[in-house]
C-alpha positions as CSV (number, residue, x, y, z in Angstrom):
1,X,52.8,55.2,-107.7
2,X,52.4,58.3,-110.3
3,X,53.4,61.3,-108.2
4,X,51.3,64.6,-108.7
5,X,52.6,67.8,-108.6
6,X,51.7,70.2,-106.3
7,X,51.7,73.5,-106.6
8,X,50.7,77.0,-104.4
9,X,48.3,79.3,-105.2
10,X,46.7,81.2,-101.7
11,X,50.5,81.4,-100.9
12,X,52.1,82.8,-103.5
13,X,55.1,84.6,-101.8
14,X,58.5,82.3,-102.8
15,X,61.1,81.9,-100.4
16,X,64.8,82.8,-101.1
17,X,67.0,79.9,-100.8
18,X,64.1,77.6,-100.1
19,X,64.0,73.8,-101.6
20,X,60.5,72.8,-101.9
21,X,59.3,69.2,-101.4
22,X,55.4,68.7,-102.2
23,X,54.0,66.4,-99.5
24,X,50.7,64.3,-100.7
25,X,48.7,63.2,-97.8
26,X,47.2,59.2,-98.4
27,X,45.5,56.6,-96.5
28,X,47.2,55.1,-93.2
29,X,47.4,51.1,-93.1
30,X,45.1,51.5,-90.6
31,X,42.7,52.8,-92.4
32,X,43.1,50.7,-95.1
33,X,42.6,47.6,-92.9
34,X,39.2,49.4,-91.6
35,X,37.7,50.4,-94.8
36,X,37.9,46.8,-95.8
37,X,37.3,45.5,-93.0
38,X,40.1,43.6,-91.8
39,X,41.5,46.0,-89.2
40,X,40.6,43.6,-86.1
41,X,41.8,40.8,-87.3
42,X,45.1,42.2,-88.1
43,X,45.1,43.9,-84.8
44,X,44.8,40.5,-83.0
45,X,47.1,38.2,-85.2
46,X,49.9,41.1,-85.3
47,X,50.0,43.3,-82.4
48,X,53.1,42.3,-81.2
49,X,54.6,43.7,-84.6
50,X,53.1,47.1,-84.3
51,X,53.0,48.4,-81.5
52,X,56.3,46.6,-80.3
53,X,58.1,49.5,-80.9
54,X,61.6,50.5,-80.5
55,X,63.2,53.6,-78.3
56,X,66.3,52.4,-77.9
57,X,67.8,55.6,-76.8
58,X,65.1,56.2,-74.1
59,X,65.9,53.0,-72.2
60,X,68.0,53.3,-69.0
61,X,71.5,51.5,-69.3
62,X,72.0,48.2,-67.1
63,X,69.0,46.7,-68.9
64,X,70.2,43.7,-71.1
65,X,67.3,42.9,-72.2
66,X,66.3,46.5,-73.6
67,X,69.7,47.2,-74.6
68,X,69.0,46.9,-78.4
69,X,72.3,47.9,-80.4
70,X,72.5,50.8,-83.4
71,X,71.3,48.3,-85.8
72,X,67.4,48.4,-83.7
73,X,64.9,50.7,-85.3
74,X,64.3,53.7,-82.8
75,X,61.1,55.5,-83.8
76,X,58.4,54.2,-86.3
77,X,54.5,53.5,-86.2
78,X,54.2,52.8,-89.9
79,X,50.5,52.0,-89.0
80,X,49.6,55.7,-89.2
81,X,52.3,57.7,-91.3
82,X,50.1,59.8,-93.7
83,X,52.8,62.2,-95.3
84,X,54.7,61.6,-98.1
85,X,57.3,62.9,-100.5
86,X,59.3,62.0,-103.9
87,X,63.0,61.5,-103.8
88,X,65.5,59.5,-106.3
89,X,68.9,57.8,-107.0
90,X,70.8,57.0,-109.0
91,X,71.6,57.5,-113.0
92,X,69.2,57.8,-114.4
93,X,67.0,58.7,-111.8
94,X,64.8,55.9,-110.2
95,X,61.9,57.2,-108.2
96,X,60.6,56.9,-104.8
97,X,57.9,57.6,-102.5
98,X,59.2,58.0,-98.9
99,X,57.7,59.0,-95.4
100,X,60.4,62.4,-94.5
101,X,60.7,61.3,-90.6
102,X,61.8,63.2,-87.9
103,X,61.6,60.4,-85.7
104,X,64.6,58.5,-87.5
105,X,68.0,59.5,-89.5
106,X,68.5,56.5,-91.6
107,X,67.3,56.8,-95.4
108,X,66.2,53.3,-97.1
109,X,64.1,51.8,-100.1
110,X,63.8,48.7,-101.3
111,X,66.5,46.7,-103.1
112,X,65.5,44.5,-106.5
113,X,66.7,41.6,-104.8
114,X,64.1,41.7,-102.4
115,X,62.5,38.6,-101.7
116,X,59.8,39.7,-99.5
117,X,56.2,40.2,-100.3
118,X,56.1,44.0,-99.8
119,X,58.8,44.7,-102.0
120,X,56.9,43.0,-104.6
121,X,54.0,45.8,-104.0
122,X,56.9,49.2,-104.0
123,X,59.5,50.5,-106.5
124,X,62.6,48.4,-106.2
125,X,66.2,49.7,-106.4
126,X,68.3,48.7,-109.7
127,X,72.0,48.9,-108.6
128,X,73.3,47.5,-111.7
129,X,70.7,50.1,-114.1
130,X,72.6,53.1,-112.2
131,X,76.2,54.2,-113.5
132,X,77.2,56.2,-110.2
133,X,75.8,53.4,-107.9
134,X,78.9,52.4,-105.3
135,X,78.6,49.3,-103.4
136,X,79.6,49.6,-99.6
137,X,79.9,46.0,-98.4
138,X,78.1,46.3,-95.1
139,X,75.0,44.9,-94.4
140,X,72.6,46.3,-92.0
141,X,69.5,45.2,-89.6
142,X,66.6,47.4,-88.4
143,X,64.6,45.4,-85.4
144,X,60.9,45.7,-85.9
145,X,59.0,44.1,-83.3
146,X,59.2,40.2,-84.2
147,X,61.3,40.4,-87.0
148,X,64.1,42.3,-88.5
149,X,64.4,44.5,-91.9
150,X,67.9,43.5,-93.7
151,X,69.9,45.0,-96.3
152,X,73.0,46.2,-97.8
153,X,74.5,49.7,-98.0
154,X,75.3,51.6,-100.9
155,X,76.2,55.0,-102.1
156,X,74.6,57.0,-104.7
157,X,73.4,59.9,-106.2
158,X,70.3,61.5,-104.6
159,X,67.7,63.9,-105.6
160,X,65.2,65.9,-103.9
161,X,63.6,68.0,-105.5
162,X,66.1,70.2,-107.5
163,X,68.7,69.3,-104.9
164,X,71.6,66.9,-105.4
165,X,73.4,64.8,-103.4
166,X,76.6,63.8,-104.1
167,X,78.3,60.0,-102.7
168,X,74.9,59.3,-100.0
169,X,74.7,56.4,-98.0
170,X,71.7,54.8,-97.9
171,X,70.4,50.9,-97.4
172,X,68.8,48.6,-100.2
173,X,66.3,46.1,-97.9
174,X,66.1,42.3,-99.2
175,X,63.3,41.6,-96.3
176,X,61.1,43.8,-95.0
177,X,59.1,41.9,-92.2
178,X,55.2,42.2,-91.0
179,X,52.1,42.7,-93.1
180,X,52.5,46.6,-92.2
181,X,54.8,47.4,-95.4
182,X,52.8,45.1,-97.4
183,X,49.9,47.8,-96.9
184,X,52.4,51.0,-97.1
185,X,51.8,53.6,-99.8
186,X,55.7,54.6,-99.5
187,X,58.6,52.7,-100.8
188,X,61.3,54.0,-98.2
189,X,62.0,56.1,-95.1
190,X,64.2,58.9,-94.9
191,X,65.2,60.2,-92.3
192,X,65.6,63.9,-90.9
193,X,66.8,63.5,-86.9
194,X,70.3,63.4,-85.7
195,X,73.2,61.2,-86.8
196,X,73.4,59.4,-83.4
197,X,70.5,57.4,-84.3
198,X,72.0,56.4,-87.8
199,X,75.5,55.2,-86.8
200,X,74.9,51.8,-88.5
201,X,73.9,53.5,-91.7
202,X,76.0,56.7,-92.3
203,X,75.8,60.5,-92.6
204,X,72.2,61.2,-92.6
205,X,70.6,63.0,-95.4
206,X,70.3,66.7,-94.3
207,X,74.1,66.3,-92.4
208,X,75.1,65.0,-95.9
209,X,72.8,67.9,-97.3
210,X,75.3,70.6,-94.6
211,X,78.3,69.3,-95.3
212,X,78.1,70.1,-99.0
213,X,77.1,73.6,-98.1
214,X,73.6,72.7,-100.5
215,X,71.5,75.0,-98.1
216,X,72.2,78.3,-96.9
217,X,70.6,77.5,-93.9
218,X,71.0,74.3,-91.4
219,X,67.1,74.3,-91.0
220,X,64.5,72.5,-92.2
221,X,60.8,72.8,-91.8
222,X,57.1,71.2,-92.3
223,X,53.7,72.6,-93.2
224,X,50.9,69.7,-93.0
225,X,47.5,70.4,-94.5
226,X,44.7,68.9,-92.5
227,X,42.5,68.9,-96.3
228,X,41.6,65.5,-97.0
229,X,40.3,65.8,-100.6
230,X,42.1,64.1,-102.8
231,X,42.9,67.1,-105.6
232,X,44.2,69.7,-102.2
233,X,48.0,69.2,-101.6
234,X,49.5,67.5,-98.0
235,X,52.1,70.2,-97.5
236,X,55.4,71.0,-98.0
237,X,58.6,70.1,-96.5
238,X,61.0,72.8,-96.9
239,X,65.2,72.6,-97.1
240,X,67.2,75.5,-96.3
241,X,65.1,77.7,-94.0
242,X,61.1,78.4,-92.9
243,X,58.9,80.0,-95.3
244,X,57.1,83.2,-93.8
245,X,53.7,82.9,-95.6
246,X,52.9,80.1,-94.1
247,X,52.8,81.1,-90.8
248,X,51.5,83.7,-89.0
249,X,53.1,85.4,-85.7
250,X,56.1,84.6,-84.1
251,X,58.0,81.9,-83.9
252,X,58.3,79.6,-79.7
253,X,61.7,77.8,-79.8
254,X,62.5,75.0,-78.0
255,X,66.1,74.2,-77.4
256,X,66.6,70.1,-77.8
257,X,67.5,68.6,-74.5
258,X,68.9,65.1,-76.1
259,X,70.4,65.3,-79.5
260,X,68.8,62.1,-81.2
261,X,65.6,62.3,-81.6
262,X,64.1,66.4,-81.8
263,X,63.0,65.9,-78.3
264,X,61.9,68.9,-76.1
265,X,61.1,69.8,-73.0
266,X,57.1,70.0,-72.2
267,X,56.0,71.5,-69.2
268,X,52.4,70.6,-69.1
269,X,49.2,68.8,-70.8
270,X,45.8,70.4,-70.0
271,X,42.3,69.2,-70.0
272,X,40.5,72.5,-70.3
273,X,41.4,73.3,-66.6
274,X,39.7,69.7,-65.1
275,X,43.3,68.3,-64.9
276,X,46.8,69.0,-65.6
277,X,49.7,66.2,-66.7
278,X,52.9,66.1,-66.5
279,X,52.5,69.6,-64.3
280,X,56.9,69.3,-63.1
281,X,57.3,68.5,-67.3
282,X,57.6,65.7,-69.4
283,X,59.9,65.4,-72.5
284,X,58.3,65.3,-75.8
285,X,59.6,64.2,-79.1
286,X,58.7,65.6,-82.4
287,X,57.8,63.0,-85.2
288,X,56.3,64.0,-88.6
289,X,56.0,59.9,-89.3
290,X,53.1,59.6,-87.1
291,X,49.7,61.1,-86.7
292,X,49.0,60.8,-83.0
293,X,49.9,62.3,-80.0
294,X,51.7,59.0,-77.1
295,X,52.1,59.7,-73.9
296,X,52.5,57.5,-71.0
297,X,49.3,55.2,-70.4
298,X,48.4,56.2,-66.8
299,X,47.8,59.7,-68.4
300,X,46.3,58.8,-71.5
301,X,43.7,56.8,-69.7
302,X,42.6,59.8,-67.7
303,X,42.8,61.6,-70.7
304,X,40.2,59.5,-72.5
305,X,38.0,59.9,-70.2
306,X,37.9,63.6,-69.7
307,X,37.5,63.9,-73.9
308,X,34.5,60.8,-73.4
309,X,36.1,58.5,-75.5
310,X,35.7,54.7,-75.4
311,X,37.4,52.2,-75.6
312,X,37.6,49.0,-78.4
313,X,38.3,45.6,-78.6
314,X,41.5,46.7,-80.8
315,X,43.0,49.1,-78.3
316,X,41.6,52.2,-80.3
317,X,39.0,55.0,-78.7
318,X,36.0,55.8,-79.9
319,X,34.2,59.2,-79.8
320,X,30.4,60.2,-80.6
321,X,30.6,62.0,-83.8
322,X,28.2,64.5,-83.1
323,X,29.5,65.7,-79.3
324,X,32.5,67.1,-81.2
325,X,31.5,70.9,-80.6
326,X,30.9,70.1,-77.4
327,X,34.4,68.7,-76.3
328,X,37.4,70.3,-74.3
329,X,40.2,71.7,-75.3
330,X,43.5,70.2,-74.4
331,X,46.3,72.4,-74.2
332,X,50.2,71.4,-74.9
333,X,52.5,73.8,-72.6
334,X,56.0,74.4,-74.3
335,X,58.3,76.7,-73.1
336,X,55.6,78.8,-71.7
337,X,53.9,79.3,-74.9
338,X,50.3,77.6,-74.8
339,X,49.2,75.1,-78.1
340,X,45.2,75.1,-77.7
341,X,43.9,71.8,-79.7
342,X,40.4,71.6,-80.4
343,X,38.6,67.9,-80.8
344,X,38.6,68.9,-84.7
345,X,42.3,68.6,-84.4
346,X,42.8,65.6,-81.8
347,X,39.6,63.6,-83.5
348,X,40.4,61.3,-86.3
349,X,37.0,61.0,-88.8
350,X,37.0,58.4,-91.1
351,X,34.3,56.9,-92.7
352,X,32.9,53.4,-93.0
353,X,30.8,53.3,-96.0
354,X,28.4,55.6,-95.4
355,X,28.4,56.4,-92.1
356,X,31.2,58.5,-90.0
357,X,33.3,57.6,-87.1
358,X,35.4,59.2,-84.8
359,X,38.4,58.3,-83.2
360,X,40.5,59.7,-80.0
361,X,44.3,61.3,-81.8
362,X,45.2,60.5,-78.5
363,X,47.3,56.4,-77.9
364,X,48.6,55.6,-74.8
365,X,52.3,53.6,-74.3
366,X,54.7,53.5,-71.8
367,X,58.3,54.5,-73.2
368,X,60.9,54.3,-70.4
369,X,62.8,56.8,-69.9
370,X,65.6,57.9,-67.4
371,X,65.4,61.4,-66.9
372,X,61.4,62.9,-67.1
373,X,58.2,61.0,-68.3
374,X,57.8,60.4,-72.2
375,X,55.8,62.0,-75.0
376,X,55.5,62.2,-78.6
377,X,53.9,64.9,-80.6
378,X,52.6,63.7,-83.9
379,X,50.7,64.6,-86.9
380,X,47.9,65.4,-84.5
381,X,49.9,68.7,-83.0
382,X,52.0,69.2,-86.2
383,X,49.2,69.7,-88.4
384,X,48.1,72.6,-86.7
385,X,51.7,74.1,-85.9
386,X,54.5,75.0,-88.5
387,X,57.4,72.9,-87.6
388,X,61.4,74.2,-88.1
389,X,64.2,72.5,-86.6
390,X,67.3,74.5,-86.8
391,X,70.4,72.1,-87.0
392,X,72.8,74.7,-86.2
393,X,71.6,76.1,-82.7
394,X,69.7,72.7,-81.7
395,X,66.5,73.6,-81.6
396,X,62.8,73.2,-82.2
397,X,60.3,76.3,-83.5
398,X,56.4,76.2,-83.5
399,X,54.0,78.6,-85.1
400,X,50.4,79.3,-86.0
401,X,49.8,77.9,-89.3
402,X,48.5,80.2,-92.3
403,X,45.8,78.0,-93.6
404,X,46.2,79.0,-97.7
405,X,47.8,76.0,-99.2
406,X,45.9,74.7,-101.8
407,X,45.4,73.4,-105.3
């Protein structure tokens, strides 16, 4: 995939001590499979695989059957990661296109011994093409749904952006399972949440990125564009610190209450006053490699409703394109700051030859959980909020976007 630089213009204030990562915003799988029509029969014949997903740390001990392992994939809904980035290894540099998840901490691409289909469609590691390639020895297995992803571990040199890494793990796959990555307009994954969900695969990327002192900051944070047109850039993921010109006001920060995932403490969903969920709190986890907003189904139902979206034969909802105006707000409560969205942030529009539709952001599934009820906060909210986590006092910051990014 040729990767196009993007640049700023609106924004043109630079950031001391900054890395800059160009995001590019591309079709989901699941749009893909609708524009051409094959979205329901994929639904049907794979459902189990995508939406079968794993939250291994959420699930109450005692439970054999839930009790997954380090090797079980935690957090990903490939089916709707839009955002992605350019990384490489090795020497010379090979080149990658990976989703930067915050929902995740393990980094991976696709090995060129990969005998599955969908590494046939990506770029393909060469161990034996780099001269600073190490081989680890270990092999490792990420559970997706009905089958698993396996590889083997290696160390190299890694680049992002004009940063270096020196001696990172990461994993080469030789299967990827499920249709889904067939689809996928990224090669890899890497991931940006704690190192207790990567302790089959090694030292994260940004601990690895600390420990060599590369940043003068332990933060990191994400601007996402809601522009679709093709030429306007997807945003910017940003190493080292937050960049004050694309933001305005201050800054909310939520302290992380479980070091794993970035997951917060919400106090409350609201309906534009009709009806409040969650109103004694939920916990919410932040996740740039999806575009919706999860929360448990009971709600979600209820929630459909009150927006007047219907349901599918697929599982998705529905909305009348042209009641948009008319819809209510929902607002996202965290630590007593208020997050208004509006339906032209929680609709999805996509079109179908010629003619629109409009889908709820909203998807509803149960994730157990032992301590409060269990949401995540996807592309949907994060599109309209900056996003900065701060490794070195554990927390989470939100703030009003400065819409000036563009081509």
């Amino acid at each position: 995939m040729r990767w196009t630089v993007l640049t700023l213009i609106c924004c043109t204030w630079t950031a001391h001590g900054l890395i800059r990562i160009p995001l590019r915003r591309m079709l989901s799988v699941r749009t893909q499979l609708r524009a051409s029509n094959r979205l329901e029969v994929f639904m049907r014949d794979h459902q189990p695989d995508v939406f079968n997903r794993r939250y291994a740390q959420c699930y109450p001990p005692g439970i054999p059957s839930l009790r997954l392992g380090k090797s079980s994939e935690r957090l990903y809904n490939f089916m709707d990661a839009q955002y992605y980035g350019l990384i490489s290894l090795g020497t010379p540099q090979q080149n990658f296109t990976v989703v930067f998840d915050t929902g995740s901490s393990d980094l991976w691409v696709p090995s060129s011994y990969c005998v599955s289909e969908a590494c046939g469609m990506h770029h393909k590691f060469k161990a034996f093409e780099s001269s600073t390639f190490n081989h680890d020895g270990r092999m490792f297995g990420i559970h997706y749904g009905k089958g698993h992803m396996l590889g083997i571990m290696g160390r190299e040199i890694l680049k992002i952006g004009p940063l270096t890494v020196q001696n990172q793990e990461f994993g080469e796959s030789v299967y990827e399972p499920g249709f889904v990555f067939v689809m996928a307009k990224f090669d890899g994954v890497l991931g940006l949440a704690y190192p207790s969900l990567a302790e089959e695969l090694g030292t994260p990327v940004f601990d690895s990125i600390m420990n060599q002192k590369s940043v003068d900051q332990p933060i990191f944070s994400f601007y996402l564009s809601k522009s679709k047109l093709p030429r306007d850039p997807g945003g910017e993921l940003l190493l080292g610190g937050m960049d004050e010109a694309l933001y305005s006001g201050p800054i909310n920060w939520n302290p992380v209450t479980l070091k794993g995932y970035w997951q917060i403490k919400m106090s409350s969903i609201q309906v534009q006053g009709a009806l409040t969920f969650c109103p004694h709190g939920c916990q919410a986890i932040i996740d740039t490699g999806t575009s919706l907003i999860i929360g448990p189904t009971r709600d979600i139902l209820a929630l459909q409703q009150l927006i007047g979206a219907t349901p599918t034969s697929i599982g998705e909802y529905l909305i009348d394109c042209a009641r948009l105006s008319s819809l209510p707000q929902v607002t996202i409560m965290l630590n007593g700051v208020e997050y208004v969205l509006t339906a032209e942030s929680y609709v999805r529009r996509e079109m179908m030859g010629d003619h629109e539709i409009c889908f709820s952001g909203f998807q509803a599934e149960d994730l157990p959980s032992s301590t409060d009820p269990l949401w995540i906060l996807g592309d949907v909210f994060l599109s309209d909020y900056y996003s900065i986590y701060d490794r070195g006092q554990d927390r989470v910051g939100f703030a009003k976007h400065d819409q000036c990014l563009s081509v």
